[in-house]
N, C-alpha and C positions, 0 to 999 in steps of 0.2 A: 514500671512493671505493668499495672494497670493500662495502659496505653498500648504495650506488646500485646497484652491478650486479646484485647479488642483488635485491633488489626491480624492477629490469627483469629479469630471469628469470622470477619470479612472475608478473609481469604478464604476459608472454607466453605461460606454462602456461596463466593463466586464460583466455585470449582461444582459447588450442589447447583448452583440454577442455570449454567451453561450460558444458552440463546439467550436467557431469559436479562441478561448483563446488555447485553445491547441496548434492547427495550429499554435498560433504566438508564442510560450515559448520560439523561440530564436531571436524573434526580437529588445528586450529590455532590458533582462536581461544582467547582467555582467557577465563576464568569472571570472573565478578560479576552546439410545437402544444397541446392539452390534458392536462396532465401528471393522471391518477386520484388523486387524493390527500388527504391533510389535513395542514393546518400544524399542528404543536403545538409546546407551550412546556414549559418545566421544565430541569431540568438546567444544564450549562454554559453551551449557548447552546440557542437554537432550533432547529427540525426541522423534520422533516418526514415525512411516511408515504404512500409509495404504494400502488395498486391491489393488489401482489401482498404490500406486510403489511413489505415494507423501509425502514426505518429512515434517514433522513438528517438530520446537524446542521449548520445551515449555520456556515461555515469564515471571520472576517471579511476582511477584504483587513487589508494591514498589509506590514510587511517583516520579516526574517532573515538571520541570515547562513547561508548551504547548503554544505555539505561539513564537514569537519573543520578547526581551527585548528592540530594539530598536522604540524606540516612530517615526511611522511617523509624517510627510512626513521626508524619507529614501531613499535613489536610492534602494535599495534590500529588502525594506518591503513594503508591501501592509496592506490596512485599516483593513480589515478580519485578521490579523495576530494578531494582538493588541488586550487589553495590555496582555502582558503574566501574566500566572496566573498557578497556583499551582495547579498539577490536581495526584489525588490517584488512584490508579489500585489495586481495593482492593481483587482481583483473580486474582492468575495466570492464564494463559491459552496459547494454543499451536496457532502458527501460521508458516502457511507456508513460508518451508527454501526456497523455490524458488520461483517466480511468475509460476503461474499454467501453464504450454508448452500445446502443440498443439499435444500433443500426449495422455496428462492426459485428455485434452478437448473431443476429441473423444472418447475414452474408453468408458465416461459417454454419449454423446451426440450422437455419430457415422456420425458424421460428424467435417468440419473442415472449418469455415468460414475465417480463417486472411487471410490478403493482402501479408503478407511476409510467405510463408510457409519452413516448415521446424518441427522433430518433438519436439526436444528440443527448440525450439525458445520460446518466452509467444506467449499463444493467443493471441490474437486482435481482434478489426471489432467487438466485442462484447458488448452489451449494458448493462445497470444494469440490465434493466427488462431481459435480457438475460442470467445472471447471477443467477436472480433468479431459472429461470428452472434449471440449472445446480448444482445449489446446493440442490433444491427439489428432483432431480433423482438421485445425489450421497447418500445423505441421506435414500432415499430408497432401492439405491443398498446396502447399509451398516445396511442397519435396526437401523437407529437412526435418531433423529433431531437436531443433536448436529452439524453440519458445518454451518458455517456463512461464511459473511463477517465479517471485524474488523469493528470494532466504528472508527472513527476520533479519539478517544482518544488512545486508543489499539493501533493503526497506528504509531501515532508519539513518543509512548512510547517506541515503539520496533524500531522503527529506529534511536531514539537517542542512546538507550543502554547503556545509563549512562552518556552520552554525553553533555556539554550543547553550543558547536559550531555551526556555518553555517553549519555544514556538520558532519556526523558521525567521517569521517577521518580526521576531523580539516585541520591543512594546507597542509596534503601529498597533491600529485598529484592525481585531481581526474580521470586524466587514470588508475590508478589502482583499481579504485573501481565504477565507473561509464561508460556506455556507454552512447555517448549524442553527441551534436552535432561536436566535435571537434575532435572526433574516432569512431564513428559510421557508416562512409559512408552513410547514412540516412538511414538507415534501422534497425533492431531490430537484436537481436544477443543472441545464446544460452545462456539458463540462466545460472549462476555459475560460469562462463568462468572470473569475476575479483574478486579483494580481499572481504570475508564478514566483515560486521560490525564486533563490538566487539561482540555481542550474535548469532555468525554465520550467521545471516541473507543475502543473496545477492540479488543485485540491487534493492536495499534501495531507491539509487538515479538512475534514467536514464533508460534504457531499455523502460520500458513503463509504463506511468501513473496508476496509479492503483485505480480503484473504490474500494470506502469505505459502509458501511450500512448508514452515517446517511444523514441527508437535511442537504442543505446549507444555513445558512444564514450569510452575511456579519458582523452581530453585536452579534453572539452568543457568542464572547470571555468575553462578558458584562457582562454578566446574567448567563454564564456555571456553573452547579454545581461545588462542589472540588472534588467530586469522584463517577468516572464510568460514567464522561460525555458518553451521548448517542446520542445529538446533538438536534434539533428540535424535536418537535412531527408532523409536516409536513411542507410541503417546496412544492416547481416548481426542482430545479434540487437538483443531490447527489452529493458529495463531490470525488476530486481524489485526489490521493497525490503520491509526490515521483518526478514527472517529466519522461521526454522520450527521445526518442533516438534523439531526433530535437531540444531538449535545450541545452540551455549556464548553466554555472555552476548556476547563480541566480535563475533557474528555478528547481532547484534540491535540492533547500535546506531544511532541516528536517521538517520546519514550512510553507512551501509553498503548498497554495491554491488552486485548482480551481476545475472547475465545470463543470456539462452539464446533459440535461434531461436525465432523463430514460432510455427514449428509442434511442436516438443517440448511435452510434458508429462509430469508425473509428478505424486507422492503429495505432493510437500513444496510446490506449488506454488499459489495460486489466488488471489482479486483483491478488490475493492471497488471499489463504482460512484460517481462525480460528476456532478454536473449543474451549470449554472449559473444563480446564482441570480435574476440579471435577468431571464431568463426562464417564472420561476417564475408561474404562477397566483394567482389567490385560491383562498382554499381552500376544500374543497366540501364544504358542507354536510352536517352529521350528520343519516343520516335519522331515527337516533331520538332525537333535538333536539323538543321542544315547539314546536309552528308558532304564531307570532305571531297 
């Protein structure tokens, strides 16, 4: 009983200090229309490359179980994680193989907000509602409405990758597959540069948190449909997942939460783009292809 209340404490700090949760992910945690593009193949699964030079592998439909199996109170789960439960991805769809750099950001934006610059790095400094513009003007450089953000569900589906561990790469070293607080120098680091999941995906975990589409709410593992969870129909803040360069291993793990308004941003923060994949194109011709 004692043990419940303390974890509805926590949960309540987190919901009072918002942003402010970021900042601490290593204070507690334990260590361990016509889309411009071309399909390509290779790797885990297939892909794809748009206009501005970004990278997507499509993600297959299939099923998982989402959240954590361990029942709090846990030292490495939180209330919001619970109980896990069986969730369907009944469309494929493409999601991006890198978190979106600071080089894909201005193409569309022509500017460059993050704190740690550099062009291959992820963005940062960026808010959802910031995200929103960004994706309204790629879609119109593209002449389509087909980029999003992922769902919370999409998110975790693609970061397990078949997975049903703390972490995509089970017990390896997570220096090989995460930047965070124990190899990152604090700061964020070109994307790509460690090992990708099993569905080629990189920095899954660490690099920088990444905003999702849906609201957050602490009890929605309660009530979530079993397929194409979408999250709330409205909320106060949106969902991030993944973890940053400032975490300990426990803040990186596949079912790990958190949160912050809208319109906040900062350094440990930034995203990755989906599309879906039924509405995908043929893919357009290489012009420097030999003509039949």
């Amino acid at each position: 009983m004692f043990m419940k209340i303390v974890r509805k404490i926590q949960s309540i700090l987190r919901l009072a200090l918002s942003g402010v949760m970021l900042a601490a992910c290593s204070d507690s945690a334990p260590d361990a229309g016509s889309v411009v593009g071309t399909e390509v193949s290779g790797g885990a699964l297939s892909g794809y490359v748009n206009s501005v030079g970004m990278e997507f592998v499509r993600i297959p439909a299939g099923d998982f179980f989402m959240g954590t199996s361990q029942e709090p109170p846990h030292d490495w789960v939180w209330e919001d994680e619970f109980p896990s439960h069986s969730m369907h991805i009944s469309e494929s769809f493409y999601l991006g193989k890198h978190e979106v750099t600071q080089s894909e950001w201005e193409a569309v934006m022509g500017k460059n907000p993050s704190h740690f610059q550099g062009a291959d790095l992820p963005v940062e400094n960026v808010s959802w509602d910031d995200i929103q513009i960004f994706i309204q003007r790629l879609n119109r450089k593209e002449e389509t409405e087909r980029y999003r953000l992922p769902t919370e569900a999409e998110w975790e589906y693609a970061a397990r990758a078949g997975t049903t561990t703390f972490w995509s790469f089970g017990n390896k070293s997570a220096g090989q597959y995460a930047w965070y607080s124990s190899n990152s120098d604090q700061q964020t680091h070109p994307v790509g540069q460690k090992e990708p999941n099993p569905w080629g995906l990189y920095d899954m975990h660490g690099n920088v948190w990444e905003w999702v589409e849906d609201w957050y709410d602490e009890t929605y593992y309660a009530k979530s449909p079993a397929t194409d969870a979408t999250g709330p129909a409205e909320g106060i803040r949106h969902v991030l997942r993944g973890g940053g360069w400032d975490c300990t291993t426990g803040y990186m793990r596949s079912a790990i939460r958190s949160f912050d308004l809208p319109e906040n941003k900062n350094e440990r923060s930034g995203f990755r783009l989906a599309f879906s994949s039924e509405l995908l194109p043929s893919p357009v011709p290489d012009p420097k292809a030999p003509r039949p």
